[in-house]
N, C-alpha and C positions, 0 to 999 in steps of 0.2 A: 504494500500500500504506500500510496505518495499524499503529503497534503504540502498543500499553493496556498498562499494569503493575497488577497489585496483589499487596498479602498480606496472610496470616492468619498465627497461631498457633493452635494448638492445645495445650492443657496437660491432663494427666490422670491417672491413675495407669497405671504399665506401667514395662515397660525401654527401651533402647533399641533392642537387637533385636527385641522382640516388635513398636515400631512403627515401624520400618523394614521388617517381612519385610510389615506391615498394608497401608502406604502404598507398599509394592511388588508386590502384590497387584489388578493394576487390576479382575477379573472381582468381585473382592470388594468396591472402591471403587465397584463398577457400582448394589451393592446398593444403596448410600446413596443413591445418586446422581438426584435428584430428575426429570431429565429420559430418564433411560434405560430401554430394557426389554428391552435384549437384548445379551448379551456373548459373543463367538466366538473362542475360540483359530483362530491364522489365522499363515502362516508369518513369520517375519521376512523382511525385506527384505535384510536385508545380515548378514553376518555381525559386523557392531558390534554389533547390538540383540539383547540377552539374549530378548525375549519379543515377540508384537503380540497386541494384541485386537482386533477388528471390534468397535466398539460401537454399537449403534444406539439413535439418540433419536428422540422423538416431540416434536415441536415447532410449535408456533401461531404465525400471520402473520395479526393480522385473525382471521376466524372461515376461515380456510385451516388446516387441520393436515395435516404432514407428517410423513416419518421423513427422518432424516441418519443416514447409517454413516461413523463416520470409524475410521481404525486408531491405535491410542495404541502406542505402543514405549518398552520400558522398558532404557530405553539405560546407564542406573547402577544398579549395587545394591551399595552399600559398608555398610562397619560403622554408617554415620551418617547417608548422604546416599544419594536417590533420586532420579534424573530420569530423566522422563517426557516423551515428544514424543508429542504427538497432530498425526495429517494429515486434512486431510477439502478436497475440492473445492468452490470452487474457491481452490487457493491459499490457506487458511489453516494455520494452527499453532497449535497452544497448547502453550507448554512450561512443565511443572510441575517445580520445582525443590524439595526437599524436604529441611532439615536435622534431625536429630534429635538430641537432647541428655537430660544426665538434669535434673531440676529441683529435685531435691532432695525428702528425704523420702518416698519410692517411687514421684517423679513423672516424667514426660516431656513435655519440649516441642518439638511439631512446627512448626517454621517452612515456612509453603510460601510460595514467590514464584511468580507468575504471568505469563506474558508471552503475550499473544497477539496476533499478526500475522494480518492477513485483506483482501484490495478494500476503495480507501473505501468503497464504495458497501452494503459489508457489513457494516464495521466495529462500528457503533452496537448492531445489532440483536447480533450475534454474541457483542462484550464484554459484553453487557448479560447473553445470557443465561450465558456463561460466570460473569461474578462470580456471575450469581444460583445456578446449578450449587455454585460452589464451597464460597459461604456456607450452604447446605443440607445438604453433605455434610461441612462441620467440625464444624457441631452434630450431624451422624448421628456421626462419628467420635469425638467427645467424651463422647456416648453410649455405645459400643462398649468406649473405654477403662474406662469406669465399672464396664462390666458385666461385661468380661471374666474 
């Protein structure tokens, strides 16, 4: 097993509820979301996890494209903070950790940390496309904030 870090920020206008209910919203985060095209309310697993979604991506290997469903569970939703676990076979995870703040001036900033665990043999291809997911979908959310 290999695990990858990163993070972003996001800054924008809004409050801090408005984007925490945003960033705890996964079928809405689907919209952004450059590699998806399809989002399923689907039961939770356990009675910990407030929410799941089946999300399905369309994904390229070489000129092979495929689809991946994984299920994200939205295991926190506080005044401030959101986290998010995503599973998808075989053996991966990605957990999106999510703080929220004001920034002054009618502003919000989203901090998300990224961790995602997956096979070496997976690793490269998987965090690769994960960062490139995530950095598409803070510029769609930065957008979102603008316009709301």
């Amino acid at each position: 097993m290999r695990t990858g870090t990163f993070e972003y920020t996001i800054t924008g206008p809004g409050t801090v509820a408005s984007a925490v209910e945003l960033m705890a919203d996964v079928p809405r985060l689907v919209t952004m979301h450059p590699l998806a095209v399809r989002a399923d309310a689907v039961p939770p697993p356990s009675p910990d996890v407030l929410r799941s979604t089946a999300v399905t991506s369309r994904l390229k290997l070489g000129p092979v494209g495929m689809h991946i469903t994984y299920r994200a569970d939205l295991v926190v939703r506080s005044e401030d903070e959101v986290l998010t676990i995503a599973h998808q076979q075989p053996r991966t995870t990605l957990r999106s950790h999510v703080r929220v703040s004001e920034a002054g001036d009618d502003q919000v900033r989203i901090r998300v940390g990224v961790t995602f665990e997956s096979p070496a043999l997976l690793f490269s291809y998987g965090f690769a496309k994960a960062r490139f997911a995530h950095e598409h979908m803070a510029s769609e959310i930065e957008k979102y904030l603008k316009n709301a």
